[in-house]
LUMKE-671483 format. One record per residue (C-alpha): x, y, z. Coordinates in Angstrom, 2 decimals, decimal comma. Layout:
X:Y:Z
...
END
This chain:
-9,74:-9,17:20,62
-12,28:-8,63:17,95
-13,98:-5,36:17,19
-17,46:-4,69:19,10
-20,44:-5,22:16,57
-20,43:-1,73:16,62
-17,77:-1,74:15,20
-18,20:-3,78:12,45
-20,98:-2,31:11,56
-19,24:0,63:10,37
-18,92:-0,64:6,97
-18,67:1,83:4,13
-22,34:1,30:3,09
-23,51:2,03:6,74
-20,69:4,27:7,85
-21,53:6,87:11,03
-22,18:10,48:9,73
-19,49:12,86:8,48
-19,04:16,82:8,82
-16,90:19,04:7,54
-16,56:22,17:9,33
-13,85:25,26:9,65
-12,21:26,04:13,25
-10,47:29,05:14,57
-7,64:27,54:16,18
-5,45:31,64:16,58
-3,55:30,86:13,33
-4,18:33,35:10,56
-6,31:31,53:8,71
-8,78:28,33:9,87
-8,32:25,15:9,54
-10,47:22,45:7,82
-11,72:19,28:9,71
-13,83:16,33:8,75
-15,17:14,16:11,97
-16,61:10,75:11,40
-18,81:9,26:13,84
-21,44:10,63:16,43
-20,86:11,74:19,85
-20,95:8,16:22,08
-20,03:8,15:25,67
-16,70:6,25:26,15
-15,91:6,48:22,03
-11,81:7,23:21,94
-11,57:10,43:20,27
-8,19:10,25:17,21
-7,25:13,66:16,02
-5,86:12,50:12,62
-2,62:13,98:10,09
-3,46:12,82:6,41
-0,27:11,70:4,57
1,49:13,25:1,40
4,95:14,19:1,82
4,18:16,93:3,35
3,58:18,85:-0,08
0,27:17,20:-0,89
-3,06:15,56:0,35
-6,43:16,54:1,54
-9,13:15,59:3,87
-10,61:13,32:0,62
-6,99:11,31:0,54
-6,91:11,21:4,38
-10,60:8,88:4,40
-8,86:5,83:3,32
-6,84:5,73:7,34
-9,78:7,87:8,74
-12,29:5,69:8,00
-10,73:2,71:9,40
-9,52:4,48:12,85
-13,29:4,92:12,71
-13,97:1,05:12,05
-12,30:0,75:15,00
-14,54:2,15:17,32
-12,76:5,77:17,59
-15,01:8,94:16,57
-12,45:10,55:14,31
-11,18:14,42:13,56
-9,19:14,79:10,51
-7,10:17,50:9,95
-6,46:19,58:7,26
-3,12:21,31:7,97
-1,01:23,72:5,35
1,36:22,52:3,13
5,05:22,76:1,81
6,70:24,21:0,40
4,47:27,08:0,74
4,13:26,01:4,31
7,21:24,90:5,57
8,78:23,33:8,84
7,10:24,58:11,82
4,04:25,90:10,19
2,17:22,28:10,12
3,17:20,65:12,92
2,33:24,56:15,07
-0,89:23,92:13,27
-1,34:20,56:13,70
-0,67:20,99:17,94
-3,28:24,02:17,66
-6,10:21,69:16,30
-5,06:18,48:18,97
-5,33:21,70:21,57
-8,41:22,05:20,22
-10,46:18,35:20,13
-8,78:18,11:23,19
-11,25:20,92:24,56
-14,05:20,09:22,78
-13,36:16,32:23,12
-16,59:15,90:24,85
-18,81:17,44:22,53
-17,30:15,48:19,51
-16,99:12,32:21,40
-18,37:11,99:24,80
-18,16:11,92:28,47
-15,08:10,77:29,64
-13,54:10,85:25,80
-9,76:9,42:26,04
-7,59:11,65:22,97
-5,01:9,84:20,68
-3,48:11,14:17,48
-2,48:8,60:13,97
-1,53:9,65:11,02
-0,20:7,84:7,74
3,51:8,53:6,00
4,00:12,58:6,77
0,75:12,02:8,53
3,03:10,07:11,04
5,58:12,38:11,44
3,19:15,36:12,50
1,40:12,95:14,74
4,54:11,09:16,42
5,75:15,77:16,61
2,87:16,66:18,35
3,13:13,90:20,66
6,36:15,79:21,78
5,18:19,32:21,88
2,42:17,72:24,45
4,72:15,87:26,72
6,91:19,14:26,72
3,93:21,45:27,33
2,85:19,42:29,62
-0,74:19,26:27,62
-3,04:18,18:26,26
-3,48:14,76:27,72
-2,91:12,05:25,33
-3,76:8,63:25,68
-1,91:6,83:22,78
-0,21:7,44:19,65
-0,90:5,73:15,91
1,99:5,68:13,76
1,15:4,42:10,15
3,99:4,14:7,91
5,45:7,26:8,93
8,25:9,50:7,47
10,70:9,73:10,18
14,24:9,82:8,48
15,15:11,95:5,96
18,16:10,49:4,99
16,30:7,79:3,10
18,80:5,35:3,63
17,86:2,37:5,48
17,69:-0,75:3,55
14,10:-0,67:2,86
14,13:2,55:1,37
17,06:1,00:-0,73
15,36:-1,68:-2,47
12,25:0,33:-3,11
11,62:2,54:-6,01
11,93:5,70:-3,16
15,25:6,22:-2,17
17,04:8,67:-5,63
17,12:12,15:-5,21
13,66:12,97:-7,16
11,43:11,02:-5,65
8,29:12,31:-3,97
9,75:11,33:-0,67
12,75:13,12:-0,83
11,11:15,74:-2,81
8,50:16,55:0,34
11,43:16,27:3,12
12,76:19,13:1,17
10,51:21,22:0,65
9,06:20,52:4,40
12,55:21,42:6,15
13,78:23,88:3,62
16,55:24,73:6,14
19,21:22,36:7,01
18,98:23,59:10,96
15,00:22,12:10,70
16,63:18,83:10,28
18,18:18,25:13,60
14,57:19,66:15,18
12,73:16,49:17,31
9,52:18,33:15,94
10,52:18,04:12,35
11,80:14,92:12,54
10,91:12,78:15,81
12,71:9,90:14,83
16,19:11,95:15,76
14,87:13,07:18,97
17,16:11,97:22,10
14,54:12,24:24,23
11,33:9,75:23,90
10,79:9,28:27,36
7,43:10,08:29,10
5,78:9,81:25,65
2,27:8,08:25,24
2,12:4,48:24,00
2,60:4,15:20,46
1,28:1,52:17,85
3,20:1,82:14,52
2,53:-0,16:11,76
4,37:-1,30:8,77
4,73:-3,62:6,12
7,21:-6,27:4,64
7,26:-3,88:0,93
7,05:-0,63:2,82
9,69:1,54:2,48
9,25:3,41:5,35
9,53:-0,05:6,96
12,68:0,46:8,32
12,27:3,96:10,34
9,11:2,88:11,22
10,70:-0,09:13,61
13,79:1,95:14,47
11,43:4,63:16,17
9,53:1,51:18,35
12,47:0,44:19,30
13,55:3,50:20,66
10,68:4,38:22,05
10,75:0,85:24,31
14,55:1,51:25,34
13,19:5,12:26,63
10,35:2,94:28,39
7,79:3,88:26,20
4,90:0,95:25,86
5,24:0,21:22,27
3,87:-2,13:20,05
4,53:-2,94:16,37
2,65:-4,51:13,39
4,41:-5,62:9,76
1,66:-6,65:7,50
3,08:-9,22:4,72
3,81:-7,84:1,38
2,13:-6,97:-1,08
0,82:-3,97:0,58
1,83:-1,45:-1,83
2,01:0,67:1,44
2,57:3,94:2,05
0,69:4,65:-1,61
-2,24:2,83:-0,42
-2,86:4,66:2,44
-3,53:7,57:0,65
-5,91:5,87:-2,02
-9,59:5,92:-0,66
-10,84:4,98:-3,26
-9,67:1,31:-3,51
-10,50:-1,38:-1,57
-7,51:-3,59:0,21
-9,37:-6,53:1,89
-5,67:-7,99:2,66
-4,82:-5,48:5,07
-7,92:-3,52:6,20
-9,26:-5,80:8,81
-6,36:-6,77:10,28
-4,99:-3,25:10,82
-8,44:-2,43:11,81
-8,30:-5,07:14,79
-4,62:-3,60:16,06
-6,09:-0,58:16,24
-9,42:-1,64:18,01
-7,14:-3,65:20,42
-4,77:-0,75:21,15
-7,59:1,62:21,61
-9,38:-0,35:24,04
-6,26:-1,60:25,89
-5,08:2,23:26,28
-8,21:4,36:26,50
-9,03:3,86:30,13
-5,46:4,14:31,06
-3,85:7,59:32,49
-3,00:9,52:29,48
0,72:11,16:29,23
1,20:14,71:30,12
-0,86:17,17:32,08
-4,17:18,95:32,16
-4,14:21,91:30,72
-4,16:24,91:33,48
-7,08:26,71:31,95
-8,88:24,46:28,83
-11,28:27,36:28,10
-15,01:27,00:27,56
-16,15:24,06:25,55
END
């Protein structure tokens, strides 16, 4: 299936508006959110993690993934949770699940009647996303109709064999670098919500698309973690884009353009959006959403 012509027509020289705008979300400070697109009945609303190893990245790094959930037909809210190591495991993924609980109430003023809510995010992106997926299966809210899983950081051991021959795996690197300063304690690291990919229980979870590619080094995890998810009955699908990709660095780039891999992760996403959207989201309403 091929993206609507509304969708393609979200090219960066005739892309939907963007705001940027502060919510109170009960934390003690706001959070920062950019939302591409306008308000369209039946639009799939994607509450969306930038990537950085947890330690950096911004809304501004986070528009190179954003933009193309948004090519895909999805009206987009990008997050701008804190950061390690001043912000360590739980702070962003309790922040992250406060601004999901959020969209999730206002998902009809950002998106539209009937709005279906999925979360993506790139490299640590992934790992807050695939978290928060948990906390709402095991608070039994919000509703979520899918999950996006982008290259995502999901083992911090770092040794699977595509981490080995990559340029990622010695002690130093930014990857191992943000996994320590994001856990901090060695009890964080046997947490589901720090690190989902360790979690023993994946049932009752939305369906997840995670993509990869051959060169990634987070290749490896990435795979392991769909086919868990299908063994705990999970609908799961996977993409591996061919190499070069020079993923998960280009993910966080907006400012180059990577006509080998944009369109056709672009059309995953469209397909898994429109194949999931109308279906009944995992979890439970919320007892009391609160005024929109």
């Amino acid at each position: 299936m091929s993206p609507s012509s509304q969708t393609r027509s979200a090219t960066p020289t005739q892309l939907p508006p963007i705001a940027d705008s502060r919510i109170d979300v009960g934390l003690a400070a706001p959070l920062n959110v950019r939302v591409y697109g306008t308000r369209s009945s039946g639009s799939p609303l994607v509450v969306h993690f930038h990537g950085g190893a947890f330690v950096s990245g911004s809304l501004d790094s986070g528009a190179a993934v954003a933009n193309l959930l948004l090519g895909a037909g999805a009206v987009v809210m990008s997050v701008d949770y804190p950061l390690a190591p001043a912000h360590p495991f739980p702070a962003p993924v309790d922040a992250a699940y406060a601004a999901l609980q959020w969209a999730y109430r206002k998902r009809a003023q950002l998106a539209g009647q009937g709005a279906s809510v999925f979360v993506a995010g790139e490299e640590a992106g992934g790992n807050i996303a695939a978290a928060i997926a948990l906390m709402a299966r095991d608070r039994h809210a919000p509703r979520l109709a899918g999950q996006i899983l982008l290259s995502a950081m999901l083992d911090p051991c770092l040794g699977t064999a595509s981490v080995r021959r990559s340029e990622q795996g010695p002690a130093g690197c930014p990857l191992a670098t943000g996994w320590c300063s994001y856990l901090r304690e060695p009890a964080n690291a046997e947490h589901p919500y720090a690190i989902p990919g360790r979690s023993l229980r994946l049932a009752d979870l939305p369906p997840a698309l995670l993509i990869t590619a051959e060169d990634d080094p987070l290749r490896d995890e990435t795979l392991a973690y769909a086919r868990r998810l299908r063994a705990a009955g999970v609908p799961s699908a996977e993409c591996v884009l061919p190499a070069p990709s020079a993923w998960p660095d280009a993910l966080l780039n907006p400012a180059v353009t990577h006509d080998s891999w944009s369109e056709p992760v672009r059309t995953r996403i469209h397909e898994f959006l429109i194949a999931n959207r109308a279906a009944r989201p995992a979890g439970h309403e919320p007892a009391s959403p609160g005024p929109l």
